[in-house]
C-alpha positions as CSV (number, residue, x, y, z in Angstrom):
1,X,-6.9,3.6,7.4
2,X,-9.1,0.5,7.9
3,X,-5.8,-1.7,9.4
4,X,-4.5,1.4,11.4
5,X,-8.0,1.6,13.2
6,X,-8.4,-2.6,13.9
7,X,-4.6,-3.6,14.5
8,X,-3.0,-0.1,15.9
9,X,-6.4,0.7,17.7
10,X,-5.7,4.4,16.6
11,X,-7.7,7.2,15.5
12,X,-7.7,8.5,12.1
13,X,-7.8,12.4,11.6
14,X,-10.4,14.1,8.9
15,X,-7.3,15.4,6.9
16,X,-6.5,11.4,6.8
17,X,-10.1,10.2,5.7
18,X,-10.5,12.9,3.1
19,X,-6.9,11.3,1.4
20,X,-8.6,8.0,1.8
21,X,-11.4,9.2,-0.1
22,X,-9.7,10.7,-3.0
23,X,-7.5,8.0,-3.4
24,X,-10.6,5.2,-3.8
25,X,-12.0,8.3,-6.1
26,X,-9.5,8.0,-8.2
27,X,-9.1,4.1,-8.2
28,X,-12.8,3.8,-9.3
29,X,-12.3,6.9,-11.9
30,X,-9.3,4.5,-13.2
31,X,-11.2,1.0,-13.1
32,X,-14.6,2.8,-15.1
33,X,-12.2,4.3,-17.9
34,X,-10.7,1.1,-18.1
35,X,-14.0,-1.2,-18.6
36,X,-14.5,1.9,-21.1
37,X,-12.0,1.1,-23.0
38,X,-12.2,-2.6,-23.2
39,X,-9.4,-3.1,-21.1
40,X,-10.6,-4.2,-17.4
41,X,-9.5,-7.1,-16.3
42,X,-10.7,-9.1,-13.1
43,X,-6.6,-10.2,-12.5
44,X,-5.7,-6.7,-12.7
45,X,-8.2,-5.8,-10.2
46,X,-7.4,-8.5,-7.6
47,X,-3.9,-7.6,-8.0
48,X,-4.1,-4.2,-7.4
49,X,-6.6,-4.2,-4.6
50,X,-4.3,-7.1,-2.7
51,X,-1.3,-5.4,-3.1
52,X,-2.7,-2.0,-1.5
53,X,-3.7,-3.9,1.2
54,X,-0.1,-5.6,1.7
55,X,1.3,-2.6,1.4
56,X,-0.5,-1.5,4.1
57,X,0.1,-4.3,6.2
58,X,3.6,-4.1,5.5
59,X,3.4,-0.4,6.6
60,X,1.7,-1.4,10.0
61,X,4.2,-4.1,10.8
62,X,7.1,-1.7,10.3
63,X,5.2,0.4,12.1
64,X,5.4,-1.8,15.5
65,X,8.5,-2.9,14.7
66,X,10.0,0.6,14.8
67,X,8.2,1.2,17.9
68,X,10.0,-1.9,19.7
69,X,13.5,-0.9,18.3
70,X,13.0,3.1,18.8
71,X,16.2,2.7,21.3
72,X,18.8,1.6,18.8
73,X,18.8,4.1,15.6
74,X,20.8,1.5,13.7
75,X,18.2,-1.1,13.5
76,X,15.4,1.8,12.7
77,X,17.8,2.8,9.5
78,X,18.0,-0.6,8.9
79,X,14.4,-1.9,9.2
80,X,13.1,1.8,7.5
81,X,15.9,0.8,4.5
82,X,14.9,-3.0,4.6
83,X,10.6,-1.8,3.7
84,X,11.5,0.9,1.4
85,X,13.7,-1.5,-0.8
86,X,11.1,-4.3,-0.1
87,X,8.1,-1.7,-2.1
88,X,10.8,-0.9,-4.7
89,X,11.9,-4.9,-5.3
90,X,7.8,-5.4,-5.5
91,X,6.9,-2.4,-7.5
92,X,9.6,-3.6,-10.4
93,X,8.5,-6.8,-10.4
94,X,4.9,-6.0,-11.1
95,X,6.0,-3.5,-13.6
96,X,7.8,-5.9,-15.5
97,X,5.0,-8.6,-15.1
98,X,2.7,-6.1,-17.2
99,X,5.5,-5.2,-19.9
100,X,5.6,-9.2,-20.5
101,X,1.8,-9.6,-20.7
């Protein structure tokens, strides 16, 4: 929400904010059970938090990408395909970062 206001320059609807808001909810919920438990780690903190925000970015420079290409379908398919298997590559190898730790 934060990058779509400073790079896009675009407005962010109430709907919007309120997910926002629930999502950081539930990320601080998460990160006070886990100093609860023992289990909190500063790594796993800076990970997370940085790869939300490039995630994010990646989401905004798809974003103006698509809108330079919107004439040729093909290269939206293939630059749409191209950041969904990008987040799926990532998301598996931080998944099998933890089960190795």
């Amino acid at each position: 929400m934060i990058f779509s206001i400073l790079i896009l320059k675009k407005t962010v609807s109430k709907k919007i904010v309120t997910c926002c808001l629930l999502v950081a909810c539930g990320f601080f919920l998460g990160i006070d059970q886990e100093k609860a438990l023992g289990s909190l780690s500063v790594k796993g903190v800076v990970f997370g938090v940085s790869s939300s925000i490039f995630i994010a970015l990646t989401g905004i420079y798809t974003k103006t990408a698509l809108d330079v290409v919107n004439k040729d379908e093909v290269w939206r398919l293939l630059l749409e395909t191209f950041d969904d298997f990008d987040n799926v590559l990532v998301n598996i190898c931080f998944d099998c970062e933890k089960s190795f730790n």
